[in-house]
matplotlib code that plots the C-alpha trace (Angstrom):
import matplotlib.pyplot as plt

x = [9.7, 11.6, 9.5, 10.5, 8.9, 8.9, 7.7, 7.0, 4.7, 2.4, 0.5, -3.4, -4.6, -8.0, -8.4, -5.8, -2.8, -3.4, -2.4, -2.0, 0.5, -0.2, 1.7, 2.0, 3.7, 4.1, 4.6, 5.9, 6.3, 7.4, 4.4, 2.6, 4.6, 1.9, 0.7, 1.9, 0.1, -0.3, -1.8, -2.5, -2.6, -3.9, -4.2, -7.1, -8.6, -8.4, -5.6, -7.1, -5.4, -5.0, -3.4, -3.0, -0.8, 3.3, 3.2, 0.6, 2.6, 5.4, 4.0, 2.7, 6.0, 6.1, 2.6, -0.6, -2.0, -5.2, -8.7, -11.5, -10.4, -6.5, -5.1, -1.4, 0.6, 3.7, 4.0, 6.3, 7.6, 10.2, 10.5, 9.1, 6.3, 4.0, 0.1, -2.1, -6.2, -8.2, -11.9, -14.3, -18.1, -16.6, -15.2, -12.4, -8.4, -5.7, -2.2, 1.0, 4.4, 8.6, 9.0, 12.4, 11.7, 8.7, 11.4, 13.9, 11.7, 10.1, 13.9, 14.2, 10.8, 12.3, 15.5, 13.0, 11.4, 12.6, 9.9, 8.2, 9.7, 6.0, 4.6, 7.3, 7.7, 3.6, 4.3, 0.4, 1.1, 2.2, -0.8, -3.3, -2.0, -2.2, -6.0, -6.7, -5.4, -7.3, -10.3, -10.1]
y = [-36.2, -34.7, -33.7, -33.6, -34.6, -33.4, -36.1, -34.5, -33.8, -31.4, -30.3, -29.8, -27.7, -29.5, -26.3, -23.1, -24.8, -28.5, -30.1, -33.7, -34.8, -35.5, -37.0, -35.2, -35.6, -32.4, -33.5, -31.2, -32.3, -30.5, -31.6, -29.4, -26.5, -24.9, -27.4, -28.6, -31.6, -32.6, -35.9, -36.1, -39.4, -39.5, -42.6, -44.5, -42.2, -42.5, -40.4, -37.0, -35.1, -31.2, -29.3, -25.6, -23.2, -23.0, -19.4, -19.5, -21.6, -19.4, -16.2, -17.6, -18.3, -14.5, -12.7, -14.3, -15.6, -17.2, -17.0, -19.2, -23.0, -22.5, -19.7, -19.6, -17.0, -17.3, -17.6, -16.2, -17.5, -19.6, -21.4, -20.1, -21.9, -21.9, -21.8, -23.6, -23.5, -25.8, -25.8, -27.9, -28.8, -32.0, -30.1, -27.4, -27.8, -25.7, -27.0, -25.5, -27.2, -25.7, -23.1, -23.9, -27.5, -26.0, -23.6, -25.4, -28.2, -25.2, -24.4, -27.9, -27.3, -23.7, -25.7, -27.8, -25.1, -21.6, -18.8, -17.5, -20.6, -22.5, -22.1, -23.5, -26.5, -27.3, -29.4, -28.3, -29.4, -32.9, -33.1, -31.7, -34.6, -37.0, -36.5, -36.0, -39.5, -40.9, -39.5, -40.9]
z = [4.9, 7.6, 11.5, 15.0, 17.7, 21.4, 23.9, 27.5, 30.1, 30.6, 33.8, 33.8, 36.1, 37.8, 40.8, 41.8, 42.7, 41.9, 38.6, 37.4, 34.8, 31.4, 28.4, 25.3, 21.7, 20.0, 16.6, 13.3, 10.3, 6.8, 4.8, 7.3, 7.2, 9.3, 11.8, 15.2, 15.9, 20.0, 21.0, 25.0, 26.7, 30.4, 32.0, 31.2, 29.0, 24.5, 23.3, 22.4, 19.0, 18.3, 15.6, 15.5, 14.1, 14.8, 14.5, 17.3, 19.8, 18.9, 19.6, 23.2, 23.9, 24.0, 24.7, 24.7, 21.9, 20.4, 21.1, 20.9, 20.7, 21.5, 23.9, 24.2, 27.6, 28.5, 32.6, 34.7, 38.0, 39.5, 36.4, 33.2, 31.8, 29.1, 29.2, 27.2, 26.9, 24.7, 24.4, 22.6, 22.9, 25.0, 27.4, 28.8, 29.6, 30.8, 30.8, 32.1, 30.7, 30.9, 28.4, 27.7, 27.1, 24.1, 22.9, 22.0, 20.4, 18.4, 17.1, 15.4, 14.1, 12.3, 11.2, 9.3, 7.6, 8.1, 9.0, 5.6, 3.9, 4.9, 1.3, -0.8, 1.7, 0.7, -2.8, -3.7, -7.0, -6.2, -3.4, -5.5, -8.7, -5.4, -4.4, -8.3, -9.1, -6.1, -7.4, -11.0]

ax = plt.figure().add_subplot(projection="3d")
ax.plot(x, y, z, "-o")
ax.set_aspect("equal")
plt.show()
């Protein structure tokens, strides 16, 4: 099953102009045409895990995106950067990380499976024959 994965670091912003670094693994895979799946690790803390749309992510990259859970901007400024805001009932983030570096990661993800190509790459046959033999 082919994926990609981008390993990098993102900022989190704790006040107006401070930040502390964070490691991420942006993770596609082809099963999951759909999904980009991010796990955050910050030191001394469990790993946490989110997966939200590509098309999402991709059109932050642009304009803002999203609302509720996962809000995507693009930033402008010396170097361009991406925004990202999670929320859950356990609490509030908002990241920063290169938009270049998320850009071209979310290129390999489109060599995987071309835009509006997302439904053939499912196999809901063979998953649905999966969970069905499971069952019985």
């Amino acid at each position: 099953m082919p994926s990609t994965e981008l390993a990098c670091t993102l900022q989190l912003v704790i006040a107006p102009g401070r930040s502390i670094p964070v490691s991420a693994c942006f993770s596609y895979r082809s099963r999951d045409p759909y999904g980009i799946h991010v796990t955050f690790q910050l030191e001394d803390h469990p790993p946490v895990s989110w997966v939200f749309a590509r098309d999402l992510l991709a059109e932050g990259t642009v304009r803002p995106s999203g609302f509720g859970d996962v809000r995507v901007w693009p930033e402008k400024g010396e170097a361009d950067s991406l925004g990202l805001e999670l929320t859950s009932p356990y609490g509030h983030a908002r990241l920063t990380m290169p938009m270049d570096e998320l850009t071209a990661w979310l290129g390999q993800t489109y060599h995987l499976v071309p835009i509006g190509s997302e439904e053939a790459a499912l196999n809901l046959d063979g998953e649905l024959s999966r969970l069905l033999g499971e069952v019985s």
